[in-house]
ZADO-1210 file (C-alpha; in nm, 4 decimals, padded with zeros to 6 digits):
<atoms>
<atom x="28.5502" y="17.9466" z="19.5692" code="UNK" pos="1"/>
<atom x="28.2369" y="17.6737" z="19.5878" code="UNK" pos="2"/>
<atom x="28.2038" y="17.3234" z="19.5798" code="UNK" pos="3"/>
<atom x="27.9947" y="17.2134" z="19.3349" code="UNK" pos="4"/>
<atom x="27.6308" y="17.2122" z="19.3200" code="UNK" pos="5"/>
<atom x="27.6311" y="16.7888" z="19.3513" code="UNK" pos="6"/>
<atom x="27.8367" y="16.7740" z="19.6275" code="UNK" pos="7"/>
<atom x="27.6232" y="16.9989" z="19.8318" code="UNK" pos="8"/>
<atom x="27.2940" y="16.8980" z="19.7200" code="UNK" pos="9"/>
<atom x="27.3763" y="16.5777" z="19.8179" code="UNK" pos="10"/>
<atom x="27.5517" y="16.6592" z="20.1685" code="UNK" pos="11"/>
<atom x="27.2075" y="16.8406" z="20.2352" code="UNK" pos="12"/>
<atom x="27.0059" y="16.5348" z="20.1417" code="UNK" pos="13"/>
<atom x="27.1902" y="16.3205" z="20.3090" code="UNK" pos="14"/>
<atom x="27.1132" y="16.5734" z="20.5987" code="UNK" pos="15"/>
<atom x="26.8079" y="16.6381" z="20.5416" code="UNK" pos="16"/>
<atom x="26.8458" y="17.0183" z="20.5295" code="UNK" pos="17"/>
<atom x="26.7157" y="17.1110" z="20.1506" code="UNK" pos="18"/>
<atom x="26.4403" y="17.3661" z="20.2212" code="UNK" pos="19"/>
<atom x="26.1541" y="17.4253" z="19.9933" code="UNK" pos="20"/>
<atom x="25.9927" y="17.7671" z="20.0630" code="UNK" pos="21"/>
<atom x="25.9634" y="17.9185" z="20.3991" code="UNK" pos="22"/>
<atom x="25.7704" y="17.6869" z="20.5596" code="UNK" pos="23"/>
<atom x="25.7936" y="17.3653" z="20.3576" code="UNK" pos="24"/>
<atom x="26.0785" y="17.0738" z="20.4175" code="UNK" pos="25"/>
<atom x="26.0848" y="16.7492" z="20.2189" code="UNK" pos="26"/>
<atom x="26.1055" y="16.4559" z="20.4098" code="UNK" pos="27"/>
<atom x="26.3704" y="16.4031" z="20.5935" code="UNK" pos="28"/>
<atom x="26.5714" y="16.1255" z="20.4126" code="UNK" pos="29"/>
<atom x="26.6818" y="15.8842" z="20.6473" code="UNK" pos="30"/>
<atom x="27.0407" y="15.8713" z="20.7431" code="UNK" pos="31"/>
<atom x="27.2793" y="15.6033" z="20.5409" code="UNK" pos="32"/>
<atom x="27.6198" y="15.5148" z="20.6786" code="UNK" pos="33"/>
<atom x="27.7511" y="15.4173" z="20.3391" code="UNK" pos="34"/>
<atom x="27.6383" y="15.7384" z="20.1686" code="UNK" pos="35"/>
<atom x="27.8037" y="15.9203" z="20.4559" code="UNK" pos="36"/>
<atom x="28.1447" y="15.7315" z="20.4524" code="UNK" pos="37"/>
<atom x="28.1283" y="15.8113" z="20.0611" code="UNK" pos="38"/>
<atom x="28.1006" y="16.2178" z="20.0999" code="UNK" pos="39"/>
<atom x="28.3591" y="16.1417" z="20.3915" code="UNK" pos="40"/>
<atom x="28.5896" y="16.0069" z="20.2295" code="UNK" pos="41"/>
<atom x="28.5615" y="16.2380" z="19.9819" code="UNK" pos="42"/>
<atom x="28.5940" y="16.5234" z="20.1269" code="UNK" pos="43"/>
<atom x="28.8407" y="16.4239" z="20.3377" code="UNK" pos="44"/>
<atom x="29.0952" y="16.2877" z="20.0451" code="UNK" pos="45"/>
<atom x="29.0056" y="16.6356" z="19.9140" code="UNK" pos="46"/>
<atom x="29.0610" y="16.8493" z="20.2055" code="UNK" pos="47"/>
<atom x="29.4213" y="16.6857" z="20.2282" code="UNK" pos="48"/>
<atom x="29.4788" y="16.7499" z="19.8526" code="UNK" pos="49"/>
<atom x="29.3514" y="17.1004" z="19.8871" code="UNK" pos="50"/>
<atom x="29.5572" y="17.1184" z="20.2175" code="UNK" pos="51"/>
<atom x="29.8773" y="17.0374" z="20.0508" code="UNK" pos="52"/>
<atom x="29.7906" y="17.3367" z="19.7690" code="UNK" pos="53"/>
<atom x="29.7984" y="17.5397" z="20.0988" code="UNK" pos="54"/>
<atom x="30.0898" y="17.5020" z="20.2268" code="UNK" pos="55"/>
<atom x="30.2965" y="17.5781" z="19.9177" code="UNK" pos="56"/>
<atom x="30.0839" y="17.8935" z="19.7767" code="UNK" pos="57"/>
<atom x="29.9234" y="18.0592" z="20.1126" code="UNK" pos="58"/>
<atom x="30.1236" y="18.3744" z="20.1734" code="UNK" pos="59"/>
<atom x="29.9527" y="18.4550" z="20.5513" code="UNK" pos="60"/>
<atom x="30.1369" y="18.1832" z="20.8213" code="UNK" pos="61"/>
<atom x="29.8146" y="18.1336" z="20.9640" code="UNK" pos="62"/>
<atom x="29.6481" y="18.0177" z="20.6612" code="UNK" pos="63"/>
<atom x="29.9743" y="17.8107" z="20.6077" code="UNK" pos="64"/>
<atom x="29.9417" y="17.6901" z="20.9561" code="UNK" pos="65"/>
<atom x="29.5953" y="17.5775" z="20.9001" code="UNK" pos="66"/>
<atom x="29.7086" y="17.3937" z="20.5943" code="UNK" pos="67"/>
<atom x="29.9253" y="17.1823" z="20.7512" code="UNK" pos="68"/>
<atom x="29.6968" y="17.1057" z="21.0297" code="UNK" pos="69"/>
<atom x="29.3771" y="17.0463" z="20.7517" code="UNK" pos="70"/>
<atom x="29.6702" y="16.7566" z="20.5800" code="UNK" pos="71"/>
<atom x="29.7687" y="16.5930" z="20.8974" code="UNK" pos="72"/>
<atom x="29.4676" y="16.5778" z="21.0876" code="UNK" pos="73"/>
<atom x="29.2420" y="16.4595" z="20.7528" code="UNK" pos="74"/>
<atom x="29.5315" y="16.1937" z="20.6254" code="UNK" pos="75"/>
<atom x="29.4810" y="16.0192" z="21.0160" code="UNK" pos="76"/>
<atom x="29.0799" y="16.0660" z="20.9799" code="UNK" pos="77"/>
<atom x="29.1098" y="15.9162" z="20.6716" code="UNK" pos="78"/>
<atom x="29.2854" y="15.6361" z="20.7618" code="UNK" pos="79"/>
<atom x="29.0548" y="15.6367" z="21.0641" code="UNK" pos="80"/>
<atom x="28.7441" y="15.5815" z="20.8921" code="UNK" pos="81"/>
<atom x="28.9032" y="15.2968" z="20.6498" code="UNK" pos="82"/>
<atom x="28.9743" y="15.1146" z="20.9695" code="UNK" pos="83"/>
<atom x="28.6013" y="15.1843" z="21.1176" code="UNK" pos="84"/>
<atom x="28.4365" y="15.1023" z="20.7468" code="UNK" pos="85"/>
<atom x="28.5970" y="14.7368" z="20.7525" code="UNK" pos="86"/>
<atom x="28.3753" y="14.6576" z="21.0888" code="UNK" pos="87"/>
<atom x="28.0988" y="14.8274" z="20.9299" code="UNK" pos="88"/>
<atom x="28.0795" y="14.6735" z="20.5979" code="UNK" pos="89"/>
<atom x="28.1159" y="14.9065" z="20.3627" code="UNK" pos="90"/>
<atom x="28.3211" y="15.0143" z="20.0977" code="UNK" pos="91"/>
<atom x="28.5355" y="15.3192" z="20.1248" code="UNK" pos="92"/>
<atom x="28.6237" y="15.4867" z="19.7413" code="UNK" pos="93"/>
<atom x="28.9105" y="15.4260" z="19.6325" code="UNK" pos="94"/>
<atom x="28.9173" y="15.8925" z="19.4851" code="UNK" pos="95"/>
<atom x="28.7169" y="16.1761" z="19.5342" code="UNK" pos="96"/>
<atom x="28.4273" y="16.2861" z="19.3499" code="UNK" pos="97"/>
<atom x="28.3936" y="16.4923" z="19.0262" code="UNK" pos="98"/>
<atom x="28.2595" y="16.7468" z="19.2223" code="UNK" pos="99"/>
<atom x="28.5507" y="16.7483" z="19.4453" code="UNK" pos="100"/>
<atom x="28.8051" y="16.7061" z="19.1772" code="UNK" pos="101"/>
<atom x="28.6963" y="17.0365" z="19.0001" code="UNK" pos="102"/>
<atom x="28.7570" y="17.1532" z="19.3388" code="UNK" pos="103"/>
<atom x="29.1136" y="17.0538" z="19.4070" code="UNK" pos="104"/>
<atom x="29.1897" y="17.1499" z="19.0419" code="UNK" pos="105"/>
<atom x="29.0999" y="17.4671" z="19.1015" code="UNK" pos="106"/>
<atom x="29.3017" y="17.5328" z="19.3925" code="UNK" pos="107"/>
<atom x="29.5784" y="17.3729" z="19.2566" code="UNK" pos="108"/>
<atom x="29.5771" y="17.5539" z="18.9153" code="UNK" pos="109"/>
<atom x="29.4598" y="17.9014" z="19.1088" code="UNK" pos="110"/>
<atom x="29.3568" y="18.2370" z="18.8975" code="UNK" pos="111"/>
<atom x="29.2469" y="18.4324" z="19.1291" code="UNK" pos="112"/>
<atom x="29.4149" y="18.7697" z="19.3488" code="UNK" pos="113"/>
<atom x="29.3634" y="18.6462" z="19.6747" code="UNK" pos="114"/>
<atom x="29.4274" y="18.2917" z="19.7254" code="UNK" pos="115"/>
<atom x="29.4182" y="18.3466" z="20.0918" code="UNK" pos="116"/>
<atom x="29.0977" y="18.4619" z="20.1537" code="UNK" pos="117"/>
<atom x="28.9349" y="18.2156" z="19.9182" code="UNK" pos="118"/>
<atom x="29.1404" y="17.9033" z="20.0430" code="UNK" pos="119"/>
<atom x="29.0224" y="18.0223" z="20.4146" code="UNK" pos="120"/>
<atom x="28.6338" y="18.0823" z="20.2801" code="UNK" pos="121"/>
<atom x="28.7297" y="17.7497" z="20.1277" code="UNK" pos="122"/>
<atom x="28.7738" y="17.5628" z="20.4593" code="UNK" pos="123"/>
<atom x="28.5154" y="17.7665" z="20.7225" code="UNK" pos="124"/>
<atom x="28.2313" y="17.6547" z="20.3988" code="UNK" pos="125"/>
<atom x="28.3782" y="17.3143" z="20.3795" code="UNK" pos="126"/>
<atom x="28.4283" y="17.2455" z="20.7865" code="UNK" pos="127"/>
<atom x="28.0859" y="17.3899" z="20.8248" code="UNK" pos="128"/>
<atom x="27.9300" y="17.1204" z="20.5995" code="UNK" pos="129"/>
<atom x="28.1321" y="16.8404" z="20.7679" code="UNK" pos="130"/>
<atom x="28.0529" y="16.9717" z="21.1259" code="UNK" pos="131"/>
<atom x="27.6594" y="16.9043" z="21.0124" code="UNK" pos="132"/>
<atom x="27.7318" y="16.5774" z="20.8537" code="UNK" pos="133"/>
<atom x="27.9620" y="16.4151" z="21.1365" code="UNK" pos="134"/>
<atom x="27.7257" y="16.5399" z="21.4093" code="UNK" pos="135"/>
<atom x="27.4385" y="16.3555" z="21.2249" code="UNK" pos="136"/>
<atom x="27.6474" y="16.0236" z="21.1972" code="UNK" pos="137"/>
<atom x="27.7547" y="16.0882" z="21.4976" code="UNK" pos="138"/>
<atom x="27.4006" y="16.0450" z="21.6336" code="UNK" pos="139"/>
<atom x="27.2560" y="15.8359" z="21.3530" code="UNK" pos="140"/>
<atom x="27.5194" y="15.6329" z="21.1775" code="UNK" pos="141"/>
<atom x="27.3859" y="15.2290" z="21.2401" code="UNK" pos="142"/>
<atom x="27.6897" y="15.1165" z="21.2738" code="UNK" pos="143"/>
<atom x="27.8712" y="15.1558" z="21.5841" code="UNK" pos="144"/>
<atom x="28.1866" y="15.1857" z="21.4754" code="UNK" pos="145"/>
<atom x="28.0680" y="15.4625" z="21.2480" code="UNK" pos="146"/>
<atom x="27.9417" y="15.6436" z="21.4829" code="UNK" pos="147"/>
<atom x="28.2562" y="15.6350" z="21.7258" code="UNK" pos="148"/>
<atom x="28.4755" y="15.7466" z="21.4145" code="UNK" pos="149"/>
<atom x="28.2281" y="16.0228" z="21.3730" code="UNK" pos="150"/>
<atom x="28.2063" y="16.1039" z="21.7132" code="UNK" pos="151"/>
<atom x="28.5759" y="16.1383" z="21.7784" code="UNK" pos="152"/>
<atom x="28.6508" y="16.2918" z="21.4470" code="UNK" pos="153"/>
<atom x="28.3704" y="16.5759" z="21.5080" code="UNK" pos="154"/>
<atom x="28.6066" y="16.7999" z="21.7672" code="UNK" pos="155"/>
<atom x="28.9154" y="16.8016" z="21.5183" code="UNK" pos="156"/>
<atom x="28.6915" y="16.9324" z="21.2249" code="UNK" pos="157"/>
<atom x="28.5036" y="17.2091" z="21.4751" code="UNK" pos="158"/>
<atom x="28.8788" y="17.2855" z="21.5771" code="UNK" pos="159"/>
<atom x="28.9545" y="17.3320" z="21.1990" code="UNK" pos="160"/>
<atom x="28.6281" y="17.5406" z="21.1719" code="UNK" pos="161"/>
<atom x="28.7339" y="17.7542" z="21.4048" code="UNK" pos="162"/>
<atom x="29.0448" y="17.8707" z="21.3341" code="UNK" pos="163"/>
<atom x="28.9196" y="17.8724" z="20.9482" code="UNK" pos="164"/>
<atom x="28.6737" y="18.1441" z="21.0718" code="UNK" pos="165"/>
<atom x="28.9308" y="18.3610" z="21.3108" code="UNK" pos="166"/>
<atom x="29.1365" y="18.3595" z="20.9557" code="UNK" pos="167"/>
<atom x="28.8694" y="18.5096" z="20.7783" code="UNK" pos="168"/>
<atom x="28.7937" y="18.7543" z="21.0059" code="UNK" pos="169"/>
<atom x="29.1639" y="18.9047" z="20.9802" code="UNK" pos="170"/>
</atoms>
């Protein structure tokens, strides 16, 4: 399972992380609180969507576990960050992306054998992305209140991280 090319290309723009060679780095682009709160909330409508899809097909009762978690904790970030965007000044949207929508459809209309193992490589790739982007904001976002929503947020997604990653290694 992958999110799609868009969505990462433009979480590693946004962080600055899109290598070119070995040795060679573009410029770093210069963090934007509205483009984060866009991939935020995002990803985080997603992740509950996705999270939901978990609880009713995973078969392990960890994975099932984590699901649950993933849908409660993202539904109060979510609803987290709408409250911090309102001091800030910026508009939250009102669905996910494309990218993420291919994403969620594909989880919930799943083909493949192991829907375990690629809802769990799922979340560790997903959590890993977010861990990069909330640290970032939570050091560079403008606005203060951004910041403190990305500051508090960060240990709840590492937490999710980490017991996507203890999943996938059983």
């Amino acid at each position: 399972m992958h999110i799609g090319i868009g969505l990462w290309a433009g979480v590693a723009m946004l962080l600055g992380t899109i290598s070119q060679g070995e040795d060679r780095k573009p410029p770093q682009k210069p963090f934007d609180d509205a483009e984060f709160v866009k991939i935020a909330a995002s990803s985080g409508m997603a992740e509950v969507m996705i999270g939901k899809v978990g609880t009713e097909k995973a078969g392990n009762a960890g994975v099932k576990k984590l699901a649950e978690t993933v849908v409660t904790d993202h539904t109060k970030a979510n609803d987290e960050l709408k409250a911090a965007v309102k001091e800030a000044g910026v508009l939250v949207p009102e669905k996910i992306s494309d990218e993420h929508q291919k994403l969620v459809d594909s989880f919930k209309n799943y083909k493949g054998d192991n829907f375990d193992r690629d809802f769990i490589r799922h979340m560790v790739k997903s959590h890993e992305a977010s861990v990069d982007l909330y640290t970032k904001a939570s050091k560079e976002a403008k606005n203060k209140s951004l910041r403190d929503f990305a500051t508090k947020t960060l240990p709840t997604i590492q937490a999710h991280l980490e017991t996507a990653k203890k999943l996938n290694r059983e």
